[in-house]
Structures are given as C-alpha cells and as structure tokens.
LONU-752326 format. One record per residue: residue number from 0; residue in three letters; chain; x, y, z of N, C-alpha, C, O in turn. Coordinates in steps of 0.1 Angstrom, whole numbers, plus 5000, padded with zeros to 4 digits. Example, Ala and Ser with C-alpha at 12.3 -4.5 7.8 and 13.67 -1.06 7.14 Angstrom:
// residues 2
fikol/voro/timar/neast/nnorth/nup/caeast/canorth/caup/ceast/cnorth/cup/oeast/onorth/oup
0/ALA/A/5132/4943/5078/5123/4955/5078/5132/4967/5078/5142/4967/5085
1/SER/A/5128/4978/5071/5137/4989/5071/5129/5000/5079/5134/5011/5080
//
This chain:
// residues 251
fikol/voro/timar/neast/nnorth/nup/caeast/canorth/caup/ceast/cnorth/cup/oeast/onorth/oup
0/UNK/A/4949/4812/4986/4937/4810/4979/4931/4823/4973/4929/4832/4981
1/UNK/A/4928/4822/4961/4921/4837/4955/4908/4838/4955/4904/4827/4955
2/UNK/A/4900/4846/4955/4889/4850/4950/4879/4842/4948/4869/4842/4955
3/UNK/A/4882/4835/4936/4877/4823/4928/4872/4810/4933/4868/4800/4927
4/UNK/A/4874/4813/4947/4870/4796/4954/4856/4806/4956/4848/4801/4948
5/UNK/A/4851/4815/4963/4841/4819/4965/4827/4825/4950/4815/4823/4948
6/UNK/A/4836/4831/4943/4830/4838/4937/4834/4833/4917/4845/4834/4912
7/UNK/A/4822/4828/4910/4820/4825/4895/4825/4832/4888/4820/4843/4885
8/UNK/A/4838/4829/4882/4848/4837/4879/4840/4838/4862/4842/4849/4855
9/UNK/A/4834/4831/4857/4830/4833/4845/4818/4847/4843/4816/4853/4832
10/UNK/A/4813/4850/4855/4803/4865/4854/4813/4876/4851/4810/4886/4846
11/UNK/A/4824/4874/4853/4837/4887/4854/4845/4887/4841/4852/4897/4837
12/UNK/A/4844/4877/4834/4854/4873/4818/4853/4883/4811/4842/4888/4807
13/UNK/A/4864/4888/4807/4857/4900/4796/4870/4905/4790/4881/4900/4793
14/UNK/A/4870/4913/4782/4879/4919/4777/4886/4935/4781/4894/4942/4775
15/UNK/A/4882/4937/4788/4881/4955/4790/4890/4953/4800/4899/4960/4795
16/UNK/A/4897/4947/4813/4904/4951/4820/4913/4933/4819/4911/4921/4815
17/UNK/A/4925/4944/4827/4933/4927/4829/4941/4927/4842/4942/4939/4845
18/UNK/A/4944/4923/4848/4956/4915/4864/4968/4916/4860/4973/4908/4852
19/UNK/A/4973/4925/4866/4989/4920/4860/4994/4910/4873/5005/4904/4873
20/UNK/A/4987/4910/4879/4996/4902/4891/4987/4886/4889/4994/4877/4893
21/UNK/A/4978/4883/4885/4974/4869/4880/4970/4865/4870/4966/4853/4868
22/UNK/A/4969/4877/4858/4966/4876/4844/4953/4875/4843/4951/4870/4832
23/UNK/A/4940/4877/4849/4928/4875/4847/4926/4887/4839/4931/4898/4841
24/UNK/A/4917/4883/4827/4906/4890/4821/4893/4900/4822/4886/4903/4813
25/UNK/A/4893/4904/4831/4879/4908/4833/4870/4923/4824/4874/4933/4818
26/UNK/A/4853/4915/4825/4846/4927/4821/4846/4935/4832/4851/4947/4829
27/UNK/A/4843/4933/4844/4845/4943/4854/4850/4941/4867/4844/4932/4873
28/UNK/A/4860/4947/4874/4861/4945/4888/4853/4946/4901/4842/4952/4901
29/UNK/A/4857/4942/4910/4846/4943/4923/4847/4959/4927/4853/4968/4923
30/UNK/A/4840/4959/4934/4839/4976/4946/4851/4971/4956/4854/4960/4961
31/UNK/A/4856/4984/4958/4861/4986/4976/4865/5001/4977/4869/5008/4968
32/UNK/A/4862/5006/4990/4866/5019/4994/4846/5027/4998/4835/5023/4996
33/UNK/A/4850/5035/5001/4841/5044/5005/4833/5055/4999/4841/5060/4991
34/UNK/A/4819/5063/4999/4820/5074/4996/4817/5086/5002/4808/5092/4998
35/UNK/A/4825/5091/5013/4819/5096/5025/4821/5105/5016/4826/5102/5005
36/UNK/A/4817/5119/5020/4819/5135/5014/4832/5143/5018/4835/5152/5011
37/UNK/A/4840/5140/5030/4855/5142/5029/4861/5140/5016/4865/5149/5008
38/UNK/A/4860/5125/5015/4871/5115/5004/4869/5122/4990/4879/5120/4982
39/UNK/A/4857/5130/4984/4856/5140/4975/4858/5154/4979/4863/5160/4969
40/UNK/A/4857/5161/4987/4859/5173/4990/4872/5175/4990/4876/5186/4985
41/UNK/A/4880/5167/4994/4896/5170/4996/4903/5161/4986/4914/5161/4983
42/UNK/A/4893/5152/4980/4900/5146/4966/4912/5139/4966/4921/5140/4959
43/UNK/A/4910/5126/4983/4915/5121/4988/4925/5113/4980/4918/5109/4970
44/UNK/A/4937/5108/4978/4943/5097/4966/4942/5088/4981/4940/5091/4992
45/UNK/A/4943/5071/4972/4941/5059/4975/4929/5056/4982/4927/5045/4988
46/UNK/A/4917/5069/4980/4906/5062/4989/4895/5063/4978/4897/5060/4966
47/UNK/A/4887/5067/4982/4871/5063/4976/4865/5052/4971/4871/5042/4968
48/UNK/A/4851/5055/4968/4846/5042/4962/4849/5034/4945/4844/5039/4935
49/UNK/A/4854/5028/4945/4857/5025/4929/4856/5009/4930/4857/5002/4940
50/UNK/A/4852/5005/4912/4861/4990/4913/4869/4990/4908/4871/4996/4898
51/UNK/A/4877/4983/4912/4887/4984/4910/4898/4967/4915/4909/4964/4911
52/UNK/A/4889/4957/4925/4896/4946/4928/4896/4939/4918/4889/4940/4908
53/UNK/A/4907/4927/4919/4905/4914/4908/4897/4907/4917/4897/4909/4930
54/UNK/A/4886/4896/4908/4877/4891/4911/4887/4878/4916/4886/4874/4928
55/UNK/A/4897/4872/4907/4903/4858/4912/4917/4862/4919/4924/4852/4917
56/UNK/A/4921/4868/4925/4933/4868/4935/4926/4880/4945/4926/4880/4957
57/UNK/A/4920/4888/4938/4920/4899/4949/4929/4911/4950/4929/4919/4959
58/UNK/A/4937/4910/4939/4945/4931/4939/4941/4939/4943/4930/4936/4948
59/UNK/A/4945/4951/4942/4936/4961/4946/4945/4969/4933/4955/4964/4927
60/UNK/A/4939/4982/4931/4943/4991/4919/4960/4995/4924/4969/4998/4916
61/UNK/A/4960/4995/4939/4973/5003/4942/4983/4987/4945/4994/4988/4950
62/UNK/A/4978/4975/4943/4987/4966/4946/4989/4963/4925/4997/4954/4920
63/UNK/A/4985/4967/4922/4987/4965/4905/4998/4976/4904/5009/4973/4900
64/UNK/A/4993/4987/4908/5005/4998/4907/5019/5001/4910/5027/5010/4906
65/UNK/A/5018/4988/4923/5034/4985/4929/5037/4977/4925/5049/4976/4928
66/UNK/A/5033/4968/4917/5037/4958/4906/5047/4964/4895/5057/4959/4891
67/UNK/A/5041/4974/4892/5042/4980/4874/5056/4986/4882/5066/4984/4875
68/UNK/A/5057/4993/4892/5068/5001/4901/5079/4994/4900/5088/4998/4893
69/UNK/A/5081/4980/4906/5085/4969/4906/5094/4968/4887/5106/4971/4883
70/UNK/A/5083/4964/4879/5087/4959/4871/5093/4966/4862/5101/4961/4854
71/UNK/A/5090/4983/4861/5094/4991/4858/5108/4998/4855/5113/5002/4845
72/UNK/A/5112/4997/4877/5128/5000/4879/5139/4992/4882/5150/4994/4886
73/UNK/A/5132/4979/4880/5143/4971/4883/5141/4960/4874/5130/4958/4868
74/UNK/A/5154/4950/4872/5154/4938/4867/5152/4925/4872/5158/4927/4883
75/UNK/A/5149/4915/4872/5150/4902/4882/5162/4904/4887/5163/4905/4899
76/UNK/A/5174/4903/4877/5185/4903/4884/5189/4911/4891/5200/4909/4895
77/UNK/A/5184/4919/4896/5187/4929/4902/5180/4928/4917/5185/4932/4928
78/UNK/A/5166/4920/4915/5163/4918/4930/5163/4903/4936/5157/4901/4947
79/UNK/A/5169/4894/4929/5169/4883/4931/5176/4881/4945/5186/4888/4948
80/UNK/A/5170/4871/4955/5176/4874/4969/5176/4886/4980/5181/4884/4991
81/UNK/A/5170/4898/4975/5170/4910/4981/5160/4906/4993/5149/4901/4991
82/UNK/A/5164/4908/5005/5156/4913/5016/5147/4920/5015/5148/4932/5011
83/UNK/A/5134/4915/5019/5123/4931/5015/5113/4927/5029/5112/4915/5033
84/UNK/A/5107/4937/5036/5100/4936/5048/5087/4941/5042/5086/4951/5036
85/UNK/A/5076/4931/5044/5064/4935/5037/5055/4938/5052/5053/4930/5062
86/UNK/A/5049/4952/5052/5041/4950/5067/5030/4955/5063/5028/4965/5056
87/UNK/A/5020/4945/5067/5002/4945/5063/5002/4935/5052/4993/4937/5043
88/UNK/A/5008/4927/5050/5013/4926/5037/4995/4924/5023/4985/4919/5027
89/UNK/A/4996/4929/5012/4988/4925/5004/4990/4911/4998/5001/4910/4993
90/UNK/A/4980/4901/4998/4982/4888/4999/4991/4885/4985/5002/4879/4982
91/UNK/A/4981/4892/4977/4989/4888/4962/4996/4893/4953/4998/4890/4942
92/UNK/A/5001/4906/4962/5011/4913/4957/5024/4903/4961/5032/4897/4954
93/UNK/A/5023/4902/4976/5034/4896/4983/5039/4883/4978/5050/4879/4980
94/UNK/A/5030/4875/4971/5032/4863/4967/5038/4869/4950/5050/4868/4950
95/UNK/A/5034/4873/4941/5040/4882/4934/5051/4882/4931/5058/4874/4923
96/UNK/A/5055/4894/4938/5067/4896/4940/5081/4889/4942/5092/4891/4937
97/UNK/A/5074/4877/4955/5083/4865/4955/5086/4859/4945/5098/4857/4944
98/UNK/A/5077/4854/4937/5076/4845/4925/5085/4853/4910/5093/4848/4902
99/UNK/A/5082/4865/4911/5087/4870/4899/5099/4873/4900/5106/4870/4890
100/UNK/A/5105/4882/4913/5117/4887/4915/5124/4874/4920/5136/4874/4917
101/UNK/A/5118/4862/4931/5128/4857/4936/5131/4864/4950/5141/4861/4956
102/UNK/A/5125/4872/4954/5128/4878/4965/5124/4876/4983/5113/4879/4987
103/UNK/A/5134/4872/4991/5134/4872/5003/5129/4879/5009/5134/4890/5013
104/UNK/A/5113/4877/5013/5102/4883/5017/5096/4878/5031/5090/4868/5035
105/UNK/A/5101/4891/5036/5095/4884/5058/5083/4894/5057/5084/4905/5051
106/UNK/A/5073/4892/5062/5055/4894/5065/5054/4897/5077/5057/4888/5086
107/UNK/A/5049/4909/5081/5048/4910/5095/5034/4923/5096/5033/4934/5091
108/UNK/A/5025/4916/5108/5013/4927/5110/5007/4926/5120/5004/4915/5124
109/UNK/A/5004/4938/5127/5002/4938/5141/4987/4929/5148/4985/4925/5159
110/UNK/A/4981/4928/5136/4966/4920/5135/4956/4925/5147/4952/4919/5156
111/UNK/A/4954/4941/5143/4941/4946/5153/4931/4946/5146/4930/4944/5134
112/UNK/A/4923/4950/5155/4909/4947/5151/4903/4948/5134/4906/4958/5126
113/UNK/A/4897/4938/5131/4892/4942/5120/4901/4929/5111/4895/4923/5102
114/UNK/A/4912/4927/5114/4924/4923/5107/4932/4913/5116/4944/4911/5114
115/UNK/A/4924/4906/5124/4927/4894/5134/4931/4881/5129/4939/4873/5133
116/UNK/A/4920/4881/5117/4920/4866/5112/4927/4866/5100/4929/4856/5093
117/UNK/A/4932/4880/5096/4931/4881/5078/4948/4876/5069/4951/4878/5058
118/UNK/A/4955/4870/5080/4966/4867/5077/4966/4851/5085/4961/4847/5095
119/UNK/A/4977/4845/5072/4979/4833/5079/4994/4830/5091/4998/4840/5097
120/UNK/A/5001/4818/5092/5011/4819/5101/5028/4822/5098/5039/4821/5105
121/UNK/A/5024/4825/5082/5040/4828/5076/5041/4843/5077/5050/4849/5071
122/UNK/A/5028/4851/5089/5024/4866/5087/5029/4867/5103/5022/4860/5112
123/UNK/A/5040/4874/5107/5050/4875/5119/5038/4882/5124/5029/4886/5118
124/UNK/A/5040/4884/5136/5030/4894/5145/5041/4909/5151/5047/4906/5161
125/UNK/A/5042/4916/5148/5047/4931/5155/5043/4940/5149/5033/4942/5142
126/UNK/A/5052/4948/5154/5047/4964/5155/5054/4975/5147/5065/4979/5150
127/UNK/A/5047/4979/5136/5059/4989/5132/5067/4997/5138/5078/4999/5135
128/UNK/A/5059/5002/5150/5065/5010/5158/5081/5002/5165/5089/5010/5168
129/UNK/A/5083/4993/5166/5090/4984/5173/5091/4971/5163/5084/4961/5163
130/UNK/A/5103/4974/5153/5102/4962/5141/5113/4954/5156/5119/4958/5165
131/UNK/A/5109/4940/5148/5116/4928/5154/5131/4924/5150/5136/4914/5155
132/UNK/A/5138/4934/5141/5148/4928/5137/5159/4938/5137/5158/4950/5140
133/UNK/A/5172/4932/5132/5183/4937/5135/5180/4950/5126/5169/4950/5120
134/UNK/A/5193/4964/5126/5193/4974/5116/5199/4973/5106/5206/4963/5106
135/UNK/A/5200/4981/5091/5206/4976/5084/5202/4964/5077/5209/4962/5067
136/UNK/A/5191/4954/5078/5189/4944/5077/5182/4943/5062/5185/4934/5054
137/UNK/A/5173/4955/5058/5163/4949/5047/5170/4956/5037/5179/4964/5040
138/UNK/A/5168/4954/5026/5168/4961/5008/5157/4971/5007/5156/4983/5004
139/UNK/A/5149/4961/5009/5133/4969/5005/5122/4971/5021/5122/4963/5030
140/UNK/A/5115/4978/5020/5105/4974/5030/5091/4983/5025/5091/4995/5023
141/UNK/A/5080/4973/5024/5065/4979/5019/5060/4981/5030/5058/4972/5038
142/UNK/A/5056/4993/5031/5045/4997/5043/5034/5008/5035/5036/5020/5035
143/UNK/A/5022/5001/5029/5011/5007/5022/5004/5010/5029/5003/5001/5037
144/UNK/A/4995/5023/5034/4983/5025/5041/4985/5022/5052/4974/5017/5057
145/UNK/A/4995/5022/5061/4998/5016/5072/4998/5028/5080/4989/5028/5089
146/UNK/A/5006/5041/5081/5007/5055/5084/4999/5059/5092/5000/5061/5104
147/UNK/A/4990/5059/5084/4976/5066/5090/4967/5061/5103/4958/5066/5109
148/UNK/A/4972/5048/5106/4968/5039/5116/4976/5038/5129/4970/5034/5138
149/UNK/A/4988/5041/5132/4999/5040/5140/4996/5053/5146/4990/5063/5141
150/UNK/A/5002/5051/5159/5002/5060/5172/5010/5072/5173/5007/5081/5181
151/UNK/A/5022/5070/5164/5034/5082/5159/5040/5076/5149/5044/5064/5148
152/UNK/A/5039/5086/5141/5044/5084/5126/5061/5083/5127/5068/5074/5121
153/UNK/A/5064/5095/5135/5077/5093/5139/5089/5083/5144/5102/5083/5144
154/UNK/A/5077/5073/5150/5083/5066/5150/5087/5050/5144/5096/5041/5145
155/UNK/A/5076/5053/5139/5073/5038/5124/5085/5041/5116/5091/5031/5111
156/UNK/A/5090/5056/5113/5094/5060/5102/5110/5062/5107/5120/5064/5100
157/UNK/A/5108/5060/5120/5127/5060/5122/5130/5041/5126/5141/5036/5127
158/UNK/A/5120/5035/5127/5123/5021/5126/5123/5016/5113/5131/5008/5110
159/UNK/A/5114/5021/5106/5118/5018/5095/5133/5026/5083/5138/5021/5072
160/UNK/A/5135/5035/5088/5152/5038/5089/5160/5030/5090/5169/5028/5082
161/UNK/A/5155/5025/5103/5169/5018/5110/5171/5005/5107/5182/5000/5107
162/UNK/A/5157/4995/5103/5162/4984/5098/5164/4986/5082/5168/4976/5076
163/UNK/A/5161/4996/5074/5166/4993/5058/5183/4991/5060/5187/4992/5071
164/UNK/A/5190/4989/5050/5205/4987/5045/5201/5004/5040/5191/5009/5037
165/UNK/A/5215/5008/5042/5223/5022/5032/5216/5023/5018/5211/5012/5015
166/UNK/A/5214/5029/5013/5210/5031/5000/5199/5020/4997/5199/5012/4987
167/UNK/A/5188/5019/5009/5176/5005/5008/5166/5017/5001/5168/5029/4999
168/UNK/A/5156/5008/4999/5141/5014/4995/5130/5010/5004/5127/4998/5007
169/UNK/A/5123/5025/5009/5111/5021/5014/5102/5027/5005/5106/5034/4996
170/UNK/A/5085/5022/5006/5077/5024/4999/5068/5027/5009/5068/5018/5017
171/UNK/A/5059/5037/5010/5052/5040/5021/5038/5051/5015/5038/5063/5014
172/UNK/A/5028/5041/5010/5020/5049/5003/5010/5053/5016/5012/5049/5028
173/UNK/A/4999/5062/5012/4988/5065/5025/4978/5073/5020/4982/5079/5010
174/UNK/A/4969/5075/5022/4957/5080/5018/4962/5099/5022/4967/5104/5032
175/UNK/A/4960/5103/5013/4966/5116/5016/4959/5126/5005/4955/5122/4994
176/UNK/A/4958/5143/5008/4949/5152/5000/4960/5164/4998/4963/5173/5006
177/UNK/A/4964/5163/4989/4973/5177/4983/4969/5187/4984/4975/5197/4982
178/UNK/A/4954/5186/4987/4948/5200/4988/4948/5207/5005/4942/5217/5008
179/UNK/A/4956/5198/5014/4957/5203/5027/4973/5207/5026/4981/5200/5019
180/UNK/A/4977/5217/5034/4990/5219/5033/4995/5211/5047/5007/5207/5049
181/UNK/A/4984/5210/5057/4992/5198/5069/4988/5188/5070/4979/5187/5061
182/UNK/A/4988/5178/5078/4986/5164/5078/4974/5170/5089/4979/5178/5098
183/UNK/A/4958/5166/5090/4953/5163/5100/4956/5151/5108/4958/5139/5105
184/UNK/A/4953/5158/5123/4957/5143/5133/4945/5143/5137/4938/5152/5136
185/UNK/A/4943/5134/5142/4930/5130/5147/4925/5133/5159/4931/5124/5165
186/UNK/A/4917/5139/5170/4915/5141/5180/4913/5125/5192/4905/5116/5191
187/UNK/A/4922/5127/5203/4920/5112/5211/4904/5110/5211/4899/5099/5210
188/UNK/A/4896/5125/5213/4879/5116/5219/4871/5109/5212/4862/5101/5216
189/UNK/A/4876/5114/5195/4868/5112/5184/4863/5099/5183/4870/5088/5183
190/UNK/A/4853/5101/5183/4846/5085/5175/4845/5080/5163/4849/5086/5153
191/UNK/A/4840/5068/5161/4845/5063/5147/4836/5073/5134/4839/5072/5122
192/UNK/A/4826/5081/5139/4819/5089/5132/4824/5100/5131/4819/5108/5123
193/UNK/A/4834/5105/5138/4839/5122/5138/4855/5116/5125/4860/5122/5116
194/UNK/A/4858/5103/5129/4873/5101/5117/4866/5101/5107/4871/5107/5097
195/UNK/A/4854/5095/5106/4847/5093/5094/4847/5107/5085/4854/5111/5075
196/UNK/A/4838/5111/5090/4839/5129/5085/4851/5135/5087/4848/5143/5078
197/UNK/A/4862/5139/5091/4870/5143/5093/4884/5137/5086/4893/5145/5081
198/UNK/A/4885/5127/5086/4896/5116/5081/4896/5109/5072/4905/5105/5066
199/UNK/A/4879/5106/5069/4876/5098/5058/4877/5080/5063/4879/5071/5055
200/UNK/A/4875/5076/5075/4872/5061/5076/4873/5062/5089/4877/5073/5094
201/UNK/A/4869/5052/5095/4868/5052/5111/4875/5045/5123/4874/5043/5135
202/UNK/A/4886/5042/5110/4899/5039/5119/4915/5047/5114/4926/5044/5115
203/UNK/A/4909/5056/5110/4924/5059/5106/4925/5072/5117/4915/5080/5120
204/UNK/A/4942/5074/5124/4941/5083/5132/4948/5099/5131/4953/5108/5138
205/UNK/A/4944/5096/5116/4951/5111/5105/4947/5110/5096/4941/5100/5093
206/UNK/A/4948/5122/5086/4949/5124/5073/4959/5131/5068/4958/5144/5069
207/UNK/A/4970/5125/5062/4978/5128/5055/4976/5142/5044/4968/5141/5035
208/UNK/A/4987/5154/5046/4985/5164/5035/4996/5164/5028/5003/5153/5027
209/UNK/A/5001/5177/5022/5008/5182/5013/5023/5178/5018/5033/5177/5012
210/UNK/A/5021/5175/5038/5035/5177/5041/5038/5165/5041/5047/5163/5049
211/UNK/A/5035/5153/5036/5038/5141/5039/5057/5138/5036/5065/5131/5042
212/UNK/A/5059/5144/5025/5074/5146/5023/5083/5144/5033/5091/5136/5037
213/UNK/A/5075/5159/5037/5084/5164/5050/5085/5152/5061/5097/5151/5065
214/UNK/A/5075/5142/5066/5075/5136/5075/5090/5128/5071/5100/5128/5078
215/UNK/A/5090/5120/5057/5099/5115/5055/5107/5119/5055/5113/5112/5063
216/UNK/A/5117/5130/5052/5129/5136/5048/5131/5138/5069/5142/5134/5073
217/UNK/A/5123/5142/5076/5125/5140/5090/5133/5125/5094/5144/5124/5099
218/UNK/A/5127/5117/5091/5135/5105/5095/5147/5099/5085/5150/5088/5085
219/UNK/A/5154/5111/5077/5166/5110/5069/5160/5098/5058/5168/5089/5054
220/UNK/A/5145/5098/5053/5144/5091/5042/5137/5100/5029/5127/5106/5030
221/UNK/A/5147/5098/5016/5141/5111/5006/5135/5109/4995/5140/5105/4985
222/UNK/A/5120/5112/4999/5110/5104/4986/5116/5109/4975/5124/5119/4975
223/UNK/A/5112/5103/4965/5110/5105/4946/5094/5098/4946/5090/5091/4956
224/UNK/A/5088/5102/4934/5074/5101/4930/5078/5094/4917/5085/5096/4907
225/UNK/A/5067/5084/4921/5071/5074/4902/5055/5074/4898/5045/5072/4906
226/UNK/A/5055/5076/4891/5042/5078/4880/5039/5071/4868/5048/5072/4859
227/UNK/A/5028/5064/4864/5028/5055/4855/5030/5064/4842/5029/5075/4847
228/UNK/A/5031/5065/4829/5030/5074/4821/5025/5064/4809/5023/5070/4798
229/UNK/A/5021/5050/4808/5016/5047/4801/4996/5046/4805/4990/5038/4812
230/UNK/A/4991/5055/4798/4979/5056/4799/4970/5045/4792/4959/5045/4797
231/UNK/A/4971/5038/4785/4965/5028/4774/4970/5016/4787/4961/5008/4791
232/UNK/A/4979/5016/4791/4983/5003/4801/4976/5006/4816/4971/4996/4821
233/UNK/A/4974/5018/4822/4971/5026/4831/4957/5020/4832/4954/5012/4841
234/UNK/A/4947/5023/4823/4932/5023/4821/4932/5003/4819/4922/4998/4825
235/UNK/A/4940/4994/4813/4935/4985/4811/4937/4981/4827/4929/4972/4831
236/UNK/A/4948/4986/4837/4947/4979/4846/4940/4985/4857/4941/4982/4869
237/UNK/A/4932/4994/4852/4920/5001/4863/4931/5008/4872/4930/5006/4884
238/UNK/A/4940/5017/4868/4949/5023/4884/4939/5034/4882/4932/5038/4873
239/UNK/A/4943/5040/4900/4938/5052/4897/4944/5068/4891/4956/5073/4889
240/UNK/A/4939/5069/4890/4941/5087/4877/4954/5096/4886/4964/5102/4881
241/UNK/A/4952/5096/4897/4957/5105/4906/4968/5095/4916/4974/5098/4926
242/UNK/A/4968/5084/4911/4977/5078/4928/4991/5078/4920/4991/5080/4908
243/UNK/A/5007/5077/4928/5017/5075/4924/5025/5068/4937/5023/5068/4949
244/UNK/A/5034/5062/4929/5046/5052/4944/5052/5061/4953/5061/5067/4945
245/UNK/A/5053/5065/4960/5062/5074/4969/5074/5062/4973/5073/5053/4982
246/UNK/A/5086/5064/4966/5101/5057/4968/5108/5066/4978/5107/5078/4977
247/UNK/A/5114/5061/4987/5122/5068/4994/5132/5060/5000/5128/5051/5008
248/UNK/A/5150/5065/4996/5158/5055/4997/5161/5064/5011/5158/5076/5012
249/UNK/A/5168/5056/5022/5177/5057/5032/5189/5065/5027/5195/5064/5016
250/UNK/A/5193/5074/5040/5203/5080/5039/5213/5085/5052/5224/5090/5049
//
C-alpha cells in the first residue's frame, strides 16, 4: 500500500518532479532526514534534511537512484530470474524491481527497534551478520544504510561474500563523509545524543569516511562508483547532488 491511502495525493500534482518507480507527478515531495550540524559540517552524503520522498509509494531520493543503477546497466534480459537478497528492504524499490526485471527477490531484516512493525511476512527475520542461506547462492544482494547500524562491519561484509555467486553484485550504500579520511566508530557508552553529534543520528554505531573502499576490498569485494550523468533527469527526480551507487562485484 503507498502513501496515498493516507495522504491527498491531489495537494502534491504538479509538474516539477516525477517517480520513476510509480510514475507520480509531483509539485513537491515530502521531508525526511535530519538537520543536526555534523550532517553539514562533514557534508554527510545520504543524510540530511531534504524532500525528497514520493508522496504515493514512498521512494526515497536514493531508492530512485538504484532504480536508474538498475536500468542503466543492465537489460531485463539480463536480470530476468536472477537471485537478488534485499536486506532492510525499501518497500517500493523492492516491489520495483520485481516487476520490472522479473527478479527472484528474498527480503530479510532483523526488525529492531524502531523497525518492528515496518515490514510485512514475505520480510524473513535475520541477521546480516549471520545470513540464513547457503554460499554462492545470490546474483545480487542490496544492503542500503544498513553498515552503519551492525555490530562488525566485517562481518556483514564477509557474509555477504560468501552468499553472492562468483562474479555477483553487492550494492552497499551508507551515509558516509569524504571529508574524513577514517570511518568513525562509535563509543559503547555513548548515548543517543553523543551519536547524534558525533555520527549524525542516534542509532547509527559509525560514521563512515574516506576508507569505506577499503572495508570492502578487505572482504575480497571491489567497488566501482556509478554516477548519474544526466542532470536534466537527475533534478526531475530530486537525487541528491553528491550521492553515487557503490557496485561491488565478488571475487
């Protein structure tokens, strides 16, 4: 169910922006994100305050952007039937994706706090840390903004290794600041006010820097950076200025 069962989709009609993932029209999108003084100081990508949601499904700017990723490098035929592990999944990307590519899509999210209710029962319950399935198993696997919330990165990121196939793709975006050369970790005592200032939200247990590469190339997976280059398409779908896909195939 989108958006639109709650909210008068005719205040939002407009011509200035569009959905690639439900085709809506809009004059303007909703709010989400924050504006703590971190998330500008370090000129955080995938955070701050913007609008940027669809009013009738609910996208977000960076689930528009893995769309365009999507539609970009590959063909239907090319992902028709593909294995893909969606974890956290975004509601209407995930449905999306199914529909357009045809793609064999398993849902799985650990559902803590905050995020208990926010999935229905076709949404597996585990752990990145500890995926549920065989190795070798997926094509694709999406893990957006997921990083920064897990216990060891290291080890999300060798499970998710071990179940892609040979030459698979993971996609693993995260709120992250090029202007740090390390990843801050988060202190155990901190409270939801010291991540706040420090991390930029009050549950995330890092902030991602310059070395985020590096994390991956550690668990033998080797990003490429995809970048939208149409600007006129860019601005109609509200992405942000600074965000890009981080691809990284298995090796």
């Amino acid at each position: 169910m989108g958006f639109s069962f709650f909210l008068p989709l005719f205040l939002f009609r407009g011509k200035n922006y569009s959905c690639n993932i439900c085709g809506f029209h809009a004059r303007e999108f909703l709010s989400r994100g924050h504006n703590y003084p971190i998330i500008q100081e370090l000129s955080i990508i995938g955070a701050g305050k913007r609008k940027v949601d669809c009013p009738k499904c609910g996208s977000s700017d960076r689930d528009r952007l893995m769309f365009e990723y999507f539609k970009s490098n590959f063909t239907a035929e090319q992902l028709v039937g593909k294995k893909m592990l969606h974890v956290a999944p975004e509601k209407a990307l995930s449905r999306k994706l199914a529909s357009e590519f045809q793609l064999d899509i398993v849902k799985i999210d650990l559902r803590t706090q905050g995020y208990l209710f926010a999935y229905d029962k076709s949404v597996i319950h585990g752990n990145v840390m500890n995926l549920p399935f065989e190795s070798n198993f997926f094509d694709f696997i999406i893990c957006n903004h997921v990083l920064e919330h897990v216990e060891n990165v290291a080890t999300a990121l060798s499970e998710i290794h071990r179940t892609l196939k040979s030459g698979g793709t993971t996609i693993t975006q995260v709120p992250m600041s090029v202007k740090i050369p390390q990843t801050i970790e988060g202190q155990k005592h901190w409270e939801a006010k010291d991540r706040i200032k420090h991390l930029g939200q009050f549950d995330h247990l890092r902030l991602f820097g310059a070395d985020f590469k590096e994390h991956l190339k550690r668990a033998n997976l080797l990003p490429s950076y995809w970048t939208m280059n149409n600007l006129q398409l860019k601005e109609k779908l509200k992405l942000g200025s600074d965000e890009f896909v981080i691809a990284s195939k298995k090796h």
